[in-house]
C-alpha positions in Angstrom: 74.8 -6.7 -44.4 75.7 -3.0 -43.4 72.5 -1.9 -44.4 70.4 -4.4 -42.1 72.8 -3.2 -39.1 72.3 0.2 -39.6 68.7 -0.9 -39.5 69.4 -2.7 -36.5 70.9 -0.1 -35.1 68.0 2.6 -35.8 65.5 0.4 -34.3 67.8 -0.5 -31.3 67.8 3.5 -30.7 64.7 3.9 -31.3 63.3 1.0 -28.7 66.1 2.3 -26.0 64.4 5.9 -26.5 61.0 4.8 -26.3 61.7 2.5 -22.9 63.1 5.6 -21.5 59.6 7.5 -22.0 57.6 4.6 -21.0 59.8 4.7 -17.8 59.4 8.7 -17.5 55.6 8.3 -18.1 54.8 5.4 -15.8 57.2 7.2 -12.5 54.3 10.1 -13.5 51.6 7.9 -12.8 50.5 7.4 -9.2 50.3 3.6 -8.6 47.4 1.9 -7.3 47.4 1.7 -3.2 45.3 -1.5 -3.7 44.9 -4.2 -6.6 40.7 -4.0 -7.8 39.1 -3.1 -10.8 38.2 0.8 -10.1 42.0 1.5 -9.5 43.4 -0.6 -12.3 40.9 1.1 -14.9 42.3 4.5 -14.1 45.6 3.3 -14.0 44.9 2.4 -18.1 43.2 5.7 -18.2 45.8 7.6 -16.6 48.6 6.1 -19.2 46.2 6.6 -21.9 46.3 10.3 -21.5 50.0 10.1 -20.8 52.1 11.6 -23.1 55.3 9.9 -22.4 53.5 6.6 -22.4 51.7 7.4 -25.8 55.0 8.7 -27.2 57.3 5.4 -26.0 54.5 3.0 -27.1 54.5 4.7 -30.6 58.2 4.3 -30.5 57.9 0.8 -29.5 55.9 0.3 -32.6 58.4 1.2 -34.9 60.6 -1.1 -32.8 58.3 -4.0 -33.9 58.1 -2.9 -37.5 61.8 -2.7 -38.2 62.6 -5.8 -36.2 59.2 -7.6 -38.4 61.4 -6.2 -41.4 65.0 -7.5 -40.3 63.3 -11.2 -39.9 62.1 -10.6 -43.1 65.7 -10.4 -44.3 67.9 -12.5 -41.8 68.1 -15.1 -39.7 65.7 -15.1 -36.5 69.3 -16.3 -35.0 71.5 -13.1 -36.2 68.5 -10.4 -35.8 67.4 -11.5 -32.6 70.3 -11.9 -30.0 71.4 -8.4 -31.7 68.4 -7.1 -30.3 70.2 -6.9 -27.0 72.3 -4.0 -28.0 68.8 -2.7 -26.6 69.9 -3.4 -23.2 73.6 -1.4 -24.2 72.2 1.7 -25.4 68.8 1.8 -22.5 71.5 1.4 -19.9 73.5 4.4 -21.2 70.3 6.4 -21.5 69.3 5.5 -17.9 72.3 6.3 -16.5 73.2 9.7 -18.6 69.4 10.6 -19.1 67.5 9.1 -16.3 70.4 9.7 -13.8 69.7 6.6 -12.9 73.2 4.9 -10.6 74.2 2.0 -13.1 76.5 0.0 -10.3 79.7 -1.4 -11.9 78.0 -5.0 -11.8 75.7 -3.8 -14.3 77.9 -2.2 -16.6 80.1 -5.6 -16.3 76.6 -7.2 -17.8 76.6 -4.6 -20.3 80.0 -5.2 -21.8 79.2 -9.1 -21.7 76.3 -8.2 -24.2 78.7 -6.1 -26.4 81.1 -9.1 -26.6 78.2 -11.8 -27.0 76.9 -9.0 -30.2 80.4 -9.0 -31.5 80.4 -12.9 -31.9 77.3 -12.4 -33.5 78.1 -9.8 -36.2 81.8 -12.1 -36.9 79.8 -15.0 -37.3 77.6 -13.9 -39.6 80.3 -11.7 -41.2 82.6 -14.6 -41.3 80.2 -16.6 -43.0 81.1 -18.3 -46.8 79.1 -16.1 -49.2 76.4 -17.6 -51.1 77.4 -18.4 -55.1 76.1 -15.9 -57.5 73.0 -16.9 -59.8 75.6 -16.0 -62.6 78.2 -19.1 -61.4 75.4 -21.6 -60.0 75.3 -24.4 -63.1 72.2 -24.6 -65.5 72.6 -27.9 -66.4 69.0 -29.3 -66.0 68.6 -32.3 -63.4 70.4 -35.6 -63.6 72.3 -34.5 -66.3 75.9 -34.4 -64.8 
């Protein structure tokens, strides 16, 4: 199981680092005063060229590919709800990197999602481990 945290972790890093380029990239972009076609396609064109957006969906992508790998291996009930230590380590970036203010309600709903990924890791931790192919009986069906 360490090795599918570590994983976990990695890719949580990862998708908190590229969130925090996508938001860097997109505060570049002037915003469209109006809603029509013309303004949205140079909106797309504008993130196209954008560095910060290229670079934080790149980083998303590895996101998707380690998380594609971790359902692979686990439970869609372990991997995913551990995907919100996301939310931990974006709100420590935006605060210490973005200098964004993080009020004290927010970092009360950040330590909830530590707690709620503790359970998670005990449960699956605490969970009865599987018997070995070397102790599973080969006594060929309906002869017991």
């Amino acid at each position: 199981m360490a090795k599918i945290l570590i994983i976990l972790i990695v890719a949580v890093v990862v998708e908190s680092i590229g969130v925090a380029f996508l938001s860097g990239g997109l505060k570049e972009i002037n915003s469209p005063s109006k809603i029509s076609v013309g303004q949205i396609a140079s909106l797309i064109k504008a993130g196209a060229t954008n560095g910060k957006i290229l670079l934080g969906v790149a980083l998303e992508a590895a996101f998707f590919g380690a998380l594609l790998y971790l359902l692979s291996q686990k439970d869609v009930s372990f991997v995913w709800p551990l995907t919100s230590l996301g939310f931990i380590v974006t709100t420590l970036m935006a605060h210490f990197i973005l200098q964004e203010k993080v009020s004290p309600i927010r970092w009360s709903g950040v330590l909830l999602i530590a707690c709620g990924a503790s359970l998670i890791i005990y449960s699956e931790a605490s969970k009865p481990a599987a018997p070995s192919a070397a102790i599973r009986s080969t006594t060929p069906l309906g002869q017991q």
